[in-house]
C-alpha positions in Angstrom: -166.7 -24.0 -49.9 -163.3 -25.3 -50.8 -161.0 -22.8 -52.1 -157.3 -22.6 -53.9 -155.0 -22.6 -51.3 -151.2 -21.1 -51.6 -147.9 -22.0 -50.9 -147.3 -21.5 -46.9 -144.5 -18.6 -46.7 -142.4 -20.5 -44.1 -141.2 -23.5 -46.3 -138.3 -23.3 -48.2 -138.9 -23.2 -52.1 -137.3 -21.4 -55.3 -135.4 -19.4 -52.7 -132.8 -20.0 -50.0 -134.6 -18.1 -47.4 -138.2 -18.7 -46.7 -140.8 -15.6 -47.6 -141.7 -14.4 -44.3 -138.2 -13.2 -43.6 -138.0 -11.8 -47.0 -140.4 -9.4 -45.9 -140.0 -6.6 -44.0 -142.0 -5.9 -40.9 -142.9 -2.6 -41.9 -144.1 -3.2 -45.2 -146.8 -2.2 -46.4 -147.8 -5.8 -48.1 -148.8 -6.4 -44.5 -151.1 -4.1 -43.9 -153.1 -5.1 -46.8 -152.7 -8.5 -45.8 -154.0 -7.6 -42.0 -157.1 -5.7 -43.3 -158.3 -7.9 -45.7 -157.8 -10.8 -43.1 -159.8 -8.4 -40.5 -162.7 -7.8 -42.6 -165.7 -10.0 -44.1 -164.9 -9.7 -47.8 -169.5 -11.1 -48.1 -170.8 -8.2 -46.0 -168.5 -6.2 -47.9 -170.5 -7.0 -51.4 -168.1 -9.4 -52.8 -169.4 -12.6 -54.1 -168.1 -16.2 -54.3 -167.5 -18.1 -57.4 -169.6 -21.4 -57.3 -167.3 -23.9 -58.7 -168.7 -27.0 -61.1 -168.0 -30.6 -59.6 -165.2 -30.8 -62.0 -162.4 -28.6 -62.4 -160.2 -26.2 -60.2 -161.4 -25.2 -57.6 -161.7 -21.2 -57.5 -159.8 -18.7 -55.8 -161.2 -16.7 -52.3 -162.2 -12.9 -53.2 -160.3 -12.0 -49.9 -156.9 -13.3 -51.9 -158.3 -11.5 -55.4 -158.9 -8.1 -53.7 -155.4 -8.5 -51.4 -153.9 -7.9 -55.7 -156.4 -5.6 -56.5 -155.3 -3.2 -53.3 -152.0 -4.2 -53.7 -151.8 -2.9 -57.2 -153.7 -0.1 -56.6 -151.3 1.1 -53.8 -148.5 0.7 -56.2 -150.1 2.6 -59.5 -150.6 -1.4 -61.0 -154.5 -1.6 -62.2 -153.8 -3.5 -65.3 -155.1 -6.9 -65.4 -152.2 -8.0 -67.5 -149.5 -6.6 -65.5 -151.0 -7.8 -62.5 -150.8 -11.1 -63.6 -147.3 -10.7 -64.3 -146.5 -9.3 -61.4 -147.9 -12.5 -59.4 -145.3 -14.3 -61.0 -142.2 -11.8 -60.7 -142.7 -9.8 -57.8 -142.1 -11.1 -53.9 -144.5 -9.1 -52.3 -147.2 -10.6 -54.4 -145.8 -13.8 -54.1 -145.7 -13.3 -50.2 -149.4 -11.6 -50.2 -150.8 -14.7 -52.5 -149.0 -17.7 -51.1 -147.2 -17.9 -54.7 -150.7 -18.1 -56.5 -150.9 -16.6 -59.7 -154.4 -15.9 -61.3 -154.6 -15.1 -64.8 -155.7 -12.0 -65.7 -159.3 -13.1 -66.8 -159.8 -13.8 -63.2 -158.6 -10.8 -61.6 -160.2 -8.7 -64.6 -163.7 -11.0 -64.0 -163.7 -9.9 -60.4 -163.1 -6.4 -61.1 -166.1 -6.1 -63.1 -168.7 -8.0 -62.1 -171.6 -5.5 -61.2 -172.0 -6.4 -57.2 -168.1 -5.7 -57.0 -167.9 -2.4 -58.3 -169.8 -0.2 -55.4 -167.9 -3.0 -52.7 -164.3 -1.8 -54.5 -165.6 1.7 -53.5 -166.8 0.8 -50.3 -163.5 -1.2 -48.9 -161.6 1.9 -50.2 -163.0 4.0 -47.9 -162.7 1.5 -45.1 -159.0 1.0 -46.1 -158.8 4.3 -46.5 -160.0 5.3 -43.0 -157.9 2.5 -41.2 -154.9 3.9 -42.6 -156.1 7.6 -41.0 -156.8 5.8 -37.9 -153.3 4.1 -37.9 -151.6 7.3 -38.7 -150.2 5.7 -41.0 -151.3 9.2 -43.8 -148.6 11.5 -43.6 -150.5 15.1 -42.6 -148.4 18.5 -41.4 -149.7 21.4 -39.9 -148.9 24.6 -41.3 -149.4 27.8 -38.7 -149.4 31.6 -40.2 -149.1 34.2 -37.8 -148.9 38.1 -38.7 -150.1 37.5 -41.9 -152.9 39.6 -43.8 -154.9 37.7 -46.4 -157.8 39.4 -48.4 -161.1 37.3 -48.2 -162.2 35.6 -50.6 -165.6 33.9 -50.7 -168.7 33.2 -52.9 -171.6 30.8 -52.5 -170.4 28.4 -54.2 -167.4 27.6 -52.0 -169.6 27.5 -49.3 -170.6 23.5 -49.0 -173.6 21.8 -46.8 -173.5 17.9 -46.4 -175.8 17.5 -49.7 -173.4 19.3 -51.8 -170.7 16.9 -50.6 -172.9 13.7 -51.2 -173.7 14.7 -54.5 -169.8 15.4 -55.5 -168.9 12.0 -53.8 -171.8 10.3 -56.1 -170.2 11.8 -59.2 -167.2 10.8 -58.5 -168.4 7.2 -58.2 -169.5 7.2 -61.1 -166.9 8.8 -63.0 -164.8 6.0 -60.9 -166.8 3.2 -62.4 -166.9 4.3 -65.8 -163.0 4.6 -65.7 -162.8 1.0 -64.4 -165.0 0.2 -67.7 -162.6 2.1 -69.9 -160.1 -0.1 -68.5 -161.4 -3.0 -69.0 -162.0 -2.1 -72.7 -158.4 -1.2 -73.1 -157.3 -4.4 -71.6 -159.4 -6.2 -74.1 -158.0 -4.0 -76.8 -154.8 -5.0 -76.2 -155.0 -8.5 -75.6 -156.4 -8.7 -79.1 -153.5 -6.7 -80.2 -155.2 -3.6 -81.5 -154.8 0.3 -80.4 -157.1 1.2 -77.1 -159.3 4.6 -77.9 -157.9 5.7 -74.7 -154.3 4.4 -72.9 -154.3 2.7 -70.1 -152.1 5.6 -68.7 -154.4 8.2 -69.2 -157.4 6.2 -67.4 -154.7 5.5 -64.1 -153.9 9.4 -64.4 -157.6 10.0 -64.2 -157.9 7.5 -61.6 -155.4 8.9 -59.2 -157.6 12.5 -59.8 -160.9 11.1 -58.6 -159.1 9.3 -55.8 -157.7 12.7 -54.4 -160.7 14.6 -54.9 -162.6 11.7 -53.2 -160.4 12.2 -50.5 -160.4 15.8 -49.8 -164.8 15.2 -50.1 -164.7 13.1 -47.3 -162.1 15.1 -45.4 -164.7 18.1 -45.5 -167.5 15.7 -44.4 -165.7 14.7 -41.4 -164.7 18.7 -40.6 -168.9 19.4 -40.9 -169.3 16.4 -38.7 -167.2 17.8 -36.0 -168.6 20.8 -36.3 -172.1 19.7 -35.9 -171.1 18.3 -32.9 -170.0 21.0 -31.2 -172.9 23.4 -32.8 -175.9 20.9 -34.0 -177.1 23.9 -35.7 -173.9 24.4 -38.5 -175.3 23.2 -41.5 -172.3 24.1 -44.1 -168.9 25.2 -44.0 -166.0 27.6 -46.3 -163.7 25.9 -48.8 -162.0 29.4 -48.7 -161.1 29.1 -44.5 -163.4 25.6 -43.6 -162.8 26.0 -39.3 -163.5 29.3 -38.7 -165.9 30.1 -41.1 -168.9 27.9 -40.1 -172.1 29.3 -42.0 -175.8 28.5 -40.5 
């Protein structure tokens, strides 16, 4: 299927030096770049737009969720803004080969239904590449001579269920935030006053994305211990490594 194609970043255009050497190596515009050119954005759950005979042809969904991460790296999740970022901002301009979708488009693929659990899904991958990399900045902290009183209760003891079930909610808390947004963008396109501001939502965002996190850092903890002891079955969020339960 023939897609929109972008501008290639070593001719000279609007600027006097092409937009490869504009970017740093170490940026991170390239790492998105490399994972979304690594991975299969169909097995992934994303879908292609079948274009009429007439007309423009559509844009890829790998070059649609390249602005998505983008602007979810960098605190942008506004359709709006991300449209005028395409237009204003070099790293964009460098990740999209100067294309600039409106922000129907990038909105439209956002919300369609299939998208939604694949958005989750290549977070997690992203996520867990970037672990991989090293490229998460983690410090251990050592304590020595110190005397802490314990402090436990059932319910900071956590099996592999208890963790699923969390990571579900969190889902769909996540989803029905990207709906909120969506309804505010709307809102505001049409001039009038969101119930909630767009600002709020991101805050909430950010939230679920940390606790989604720390979930998933627990899960692999278990699954290392499990290795070791097949029979562990749950760990402490009070003191997870030593205090394996049965």
């Amino acid at each position: 299927m023939a897609h929109r194609t972008g501008q290639n970043r070593q001719q000279f255009g609007l600027f006097a030096t092409p937009l490869e050497d504009m970017i740093a190596p170490d940026n991170m515009v390239r790492v998105v770049d490399a994972f979304v050119d690594a991975v299969d954005p169909e097995k992934l759950g994303f879908v292609h737009v079948r274009a009429h005979k007439r007309g423009a042809p559509p844009y890829h969904p790998a070059l649609l969720l390249k602005i998505y991460l983008y602007g979810y790296l960098n605190r942008v999740r506004s359709s709006r803004r991300l449209e005028l970022e395409c237009g204003r901002n070099i790293e964009l301009s460098w990740l999209t080969g100067c294309q600039k979708p409106s922000h129907h488009t990038i909105s439209d693929f956002r919300s369609i239904k299939p998208h939604r659990k694949a958005l989750k899904a290549t977070f997690r991958l992203f996520n867990r590449v970037l672990d991989d990399a090293e490229l998460f900045g983690k410090e251990l902290a050592a304590i020595d001579g110190t005397k802490m009183r314990a402090q436990n209760s059932k319910k900071n003891n956590i099996s592999e269920d208890k963790i699923q079930k969390r990571l579900d909610y969190h889902e769909t808390r996540f989803m029905e935030y990207l709906d909120e947004l969506g309804r505010a963008d709307d809102a505001i396109g049409r001039g009038e006053e969101p119930d909630v501001r767009p600002e709020t939502i991101h805050r909430a965002l950010d939230e679920i994305q940390q606790r989604t996190q720390k979930l998933e850092g627990l899960l692999d903890l278990l699954h290392t211990a499990q290795e070791e002891d097949p029979a562990v079955r749950q760990i402490s969020l009070v003191d997870p490594a030593p205090a394996r339960c049965r």
